[in-house]
C-alpha positions in Angstrom: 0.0 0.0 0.0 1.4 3.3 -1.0 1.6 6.1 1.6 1.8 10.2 1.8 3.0 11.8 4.4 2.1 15.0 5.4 3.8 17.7 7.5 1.0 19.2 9.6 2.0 22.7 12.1 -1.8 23.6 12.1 -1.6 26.1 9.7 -4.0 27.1 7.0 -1.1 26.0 4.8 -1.0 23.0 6.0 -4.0 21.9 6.4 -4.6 23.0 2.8 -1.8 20.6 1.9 -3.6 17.6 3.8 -6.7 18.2 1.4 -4.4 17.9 -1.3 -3.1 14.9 0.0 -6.3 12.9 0.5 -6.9 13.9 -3.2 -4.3 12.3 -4.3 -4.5 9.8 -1.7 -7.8 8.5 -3.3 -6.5 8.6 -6.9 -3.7 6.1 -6.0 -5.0 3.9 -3.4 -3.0 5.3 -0.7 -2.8 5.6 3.1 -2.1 9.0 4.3 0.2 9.7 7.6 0.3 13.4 9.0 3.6 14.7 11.4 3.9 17.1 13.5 7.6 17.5 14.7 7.8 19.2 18.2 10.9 21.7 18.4 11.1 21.8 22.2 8.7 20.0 25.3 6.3 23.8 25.5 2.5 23.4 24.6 0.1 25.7 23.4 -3.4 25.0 21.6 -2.2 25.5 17.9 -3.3 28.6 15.9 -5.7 26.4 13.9 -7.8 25.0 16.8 -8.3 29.0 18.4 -9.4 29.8 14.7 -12.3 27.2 14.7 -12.8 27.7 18.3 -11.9 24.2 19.4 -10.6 24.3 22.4 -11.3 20.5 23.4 -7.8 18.4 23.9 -5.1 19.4 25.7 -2.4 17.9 24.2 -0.7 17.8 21.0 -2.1 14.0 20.7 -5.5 15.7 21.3 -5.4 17.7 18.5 -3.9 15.7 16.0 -6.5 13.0 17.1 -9.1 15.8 16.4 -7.4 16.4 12.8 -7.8 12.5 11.5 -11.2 12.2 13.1 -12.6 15.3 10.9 -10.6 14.3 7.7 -10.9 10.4 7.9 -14.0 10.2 6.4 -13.1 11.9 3.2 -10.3 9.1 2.7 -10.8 5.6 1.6 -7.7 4.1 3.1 -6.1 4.9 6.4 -5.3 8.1 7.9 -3.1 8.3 11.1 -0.9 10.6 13.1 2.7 10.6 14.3 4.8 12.9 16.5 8.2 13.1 16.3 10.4 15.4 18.1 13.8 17.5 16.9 14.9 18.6 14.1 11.8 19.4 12.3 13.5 18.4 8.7 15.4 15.6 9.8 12.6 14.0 11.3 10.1 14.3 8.6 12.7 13.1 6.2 13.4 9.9 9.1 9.6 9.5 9.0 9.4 9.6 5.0 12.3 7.0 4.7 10.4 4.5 7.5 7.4 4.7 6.2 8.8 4.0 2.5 6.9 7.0 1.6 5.5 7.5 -2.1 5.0 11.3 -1.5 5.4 14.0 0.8 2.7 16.8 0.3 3.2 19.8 2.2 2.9 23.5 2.4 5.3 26.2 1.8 4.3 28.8 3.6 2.6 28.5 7.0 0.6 31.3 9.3 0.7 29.6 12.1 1.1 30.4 16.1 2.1 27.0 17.3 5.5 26.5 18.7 7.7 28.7 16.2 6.4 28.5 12.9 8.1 25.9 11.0 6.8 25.3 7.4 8.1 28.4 5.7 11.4 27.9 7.3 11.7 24.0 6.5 9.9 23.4 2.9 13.1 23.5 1.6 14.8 21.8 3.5 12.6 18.9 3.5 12.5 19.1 -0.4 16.2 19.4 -1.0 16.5 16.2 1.5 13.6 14.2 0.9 13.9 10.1 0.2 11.1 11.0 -2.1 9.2 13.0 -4.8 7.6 15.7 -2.8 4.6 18.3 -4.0 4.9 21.9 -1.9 1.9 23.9 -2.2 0.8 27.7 -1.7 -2.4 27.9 0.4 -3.8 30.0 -2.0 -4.3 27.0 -4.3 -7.1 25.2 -3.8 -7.6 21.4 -4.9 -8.0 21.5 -8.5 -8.3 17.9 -11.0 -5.0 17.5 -12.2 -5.5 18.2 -16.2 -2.1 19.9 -17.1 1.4 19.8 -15.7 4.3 21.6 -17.3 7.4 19.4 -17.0 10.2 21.6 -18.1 13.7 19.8 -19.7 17.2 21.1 -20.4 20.7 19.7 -21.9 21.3 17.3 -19.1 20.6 14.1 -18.5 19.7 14.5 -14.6 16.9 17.0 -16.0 15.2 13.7 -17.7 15.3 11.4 -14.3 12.0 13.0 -13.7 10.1 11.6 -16.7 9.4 7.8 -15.4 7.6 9.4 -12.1 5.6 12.1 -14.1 4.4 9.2 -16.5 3.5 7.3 -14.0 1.4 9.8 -12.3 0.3 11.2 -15.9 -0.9 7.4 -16.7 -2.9 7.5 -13.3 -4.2 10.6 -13.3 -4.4 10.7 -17.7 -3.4 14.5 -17.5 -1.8 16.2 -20.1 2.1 16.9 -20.1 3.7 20.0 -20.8 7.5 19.3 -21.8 9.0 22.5 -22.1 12.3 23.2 -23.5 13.4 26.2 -21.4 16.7 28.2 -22.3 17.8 31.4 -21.2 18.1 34.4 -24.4 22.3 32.6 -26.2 22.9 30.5 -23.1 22.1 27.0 -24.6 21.5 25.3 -28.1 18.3 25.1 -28.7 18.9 23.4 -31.6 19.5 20.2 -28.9 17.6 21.3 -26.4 14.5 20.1 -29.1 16.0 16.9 -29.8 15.8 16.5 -26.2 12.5 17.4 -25.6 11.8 15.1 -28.9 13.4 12.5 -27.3 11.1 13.0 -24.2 8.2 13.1 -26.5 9.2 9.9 -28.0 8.6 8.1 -24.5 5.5 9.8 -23.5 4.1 8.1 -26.9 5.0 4.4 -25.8 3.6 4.8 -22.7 0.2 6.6 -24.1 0.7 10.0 -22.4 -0.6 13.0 -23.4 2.0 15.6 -24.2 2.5 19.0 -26.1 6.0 19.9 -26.6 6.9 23.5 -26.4 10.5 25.3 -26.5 10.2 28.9 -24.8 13.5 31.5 -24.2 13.7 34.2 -22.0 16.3 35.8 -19.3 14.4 34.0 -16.1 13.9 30.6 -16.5 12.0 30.5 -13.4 9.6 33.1 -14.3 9.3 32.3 -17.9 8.0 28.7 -16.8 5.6 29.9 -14.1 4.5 32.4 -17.0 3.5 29.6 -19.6 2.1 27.7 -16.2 -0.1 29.7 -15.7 -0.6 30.7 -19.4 -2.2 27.0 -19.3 -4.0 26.6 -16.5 -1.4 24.2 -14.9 -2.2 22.3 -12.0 1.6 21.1 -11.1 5.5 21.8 -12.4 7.7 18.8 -12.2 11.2 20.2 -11.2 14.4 18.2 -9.9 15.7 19.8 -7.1 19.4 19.3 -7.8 21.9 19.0 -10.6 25.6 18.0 -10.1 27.0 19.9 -13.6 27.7 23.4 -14.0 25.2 23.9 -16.8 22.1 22.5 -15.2 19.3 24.0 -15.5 17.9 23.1 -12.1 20.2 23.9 -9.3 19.2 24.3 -5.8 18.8 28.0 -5.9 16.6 28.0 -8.9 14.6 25.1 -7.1 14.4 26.7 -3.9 13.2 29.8 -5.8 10.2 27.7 -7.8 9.0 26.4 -4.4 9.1 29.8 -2.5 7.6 31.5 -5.6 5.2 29.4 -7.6 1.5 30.4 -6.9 1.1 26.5 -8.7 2.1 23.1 -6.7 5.5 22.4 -7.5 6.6 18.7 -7.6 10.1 18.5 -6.8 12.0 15.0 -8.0 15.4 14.5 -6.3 18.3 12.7 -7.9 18.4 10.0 -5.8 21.6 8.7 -7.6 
């Protein structure tokens, strides 16, 4: 049985990012596990609770018992809690690798009053270590059906490793793939940069996927991409989150931009080597 995982610090974003997750959850047959990771051994009813007016529970157990019984009901499989304390990346990463995670779904930008906020601060970290694909989400985006993703490619070869997890999601959710050839105004050959993408293209058509192909230049790559995103009504962008070679296109800082920046759902694939 597959599983998500969830970071959960009782934030809007958060919470948001659980909806997302039973979504999915639903589409793939999967359990869903949330975390919370306590910093330090202080208490204090989370921002969410005081929002709502729930004030019943007075412990951390309390309330995340509260979360899966109003959420439970919306999932076919299992939902449960954990709580974990430390290092709040660490042990959501710990977590992801016991649980042989399939995804971690999680916001990127938490309003929270609980402990000291911690999902802003740690989205990234958690991407750029996760044992596994992982979708960060604004909580201004709402749960949408998955119809397009934009799955952007350069010259190397790391920038393909994502293809075999977008077509597997692609076959299960039988959205439409966006592979875009994105190059910066003299800094690459376009010329390959389309074989590339043809060669991408050549894939998604033996595995049935839906694709348009689409080369775009400009002197952002970043915000060229989130440009055509939302130019078609994307629902994800399929990013890896690290490249070894001096000309990749996505290096950490360019990831840790798309994550912090993209009003769409960013999956992020790591190169797990």
């Amino acid at each position: 049985m597959k599983n998500i995982l969830v970071p959960i610090d009782f934030s809007a974003d958060s919470i948001n990012a659980l909806e997302h997750a039973i979504f999915f959850a639903n589409s793939i047959n999967a359990d869903v596990s949330i975390i919370h990771v306590k910093k330090n051994k202080n208490f204090e009813t989370p921002f969410y609770f005081k929002d709502f007016n729930l004030s019943v529970g007075k412990s951390l157990d309390n309330f995340m018992g509260i979360l899966v019984n109003k959420f439970k009901d919306k999932l076919k499989n299992k939902l449960e809690y954990k709580i974990r304390q430390g290092n709040v990346y660490k042990e959501i990463t710990n977590q992801a690798k016991y649980d042989d995670a399939y995804l971690i779904i999680m916001g990127t930008h938490g309003v929270s009053g609980f402990e000291e906020l911690w999902i802003g601060s740690n989205a990234y970290r958690v991407v750029s270590n996760a044992p596994c694909p992982i979708i960060t989400i604004r909580n201004g985006f709402l749960h949408k059906k998955l119809s397009n993703v934009v799955m952007p490619i350069d010259l190397t070869k790391e920038s393909r490793k994502k293809v075999p997890f977008v077509t597997e999601l692609a076959r299960l959710f039988k959205f439409t793939v966006h592979i875009v050839g994105v190059s910066e105004v003299k800094s690459y050959d376009v010329s390959k940069l389309n074989s590339y993408c043809s060669q991408v293209e050549e894939y998604f058509k033996n595995k049935d996927v839906k694709y348009i192909k689409k080369i775009i230049v400009g002197s952002n790559k970043t915000d060229i991409l989130i440009e055509y995103a939302n130019k078609v009504n994307a629902e994800l962008i399929a990013i890896m989150t690290e490249q070894p070679s001096n000309t990749a296109f996505w290096l950490g800082p360019n990831a840790q931009q798309m994550v912090n920046h993209s009003p769409i759902p960013v999956l992020s694939i790591r190169d797990q080597k």
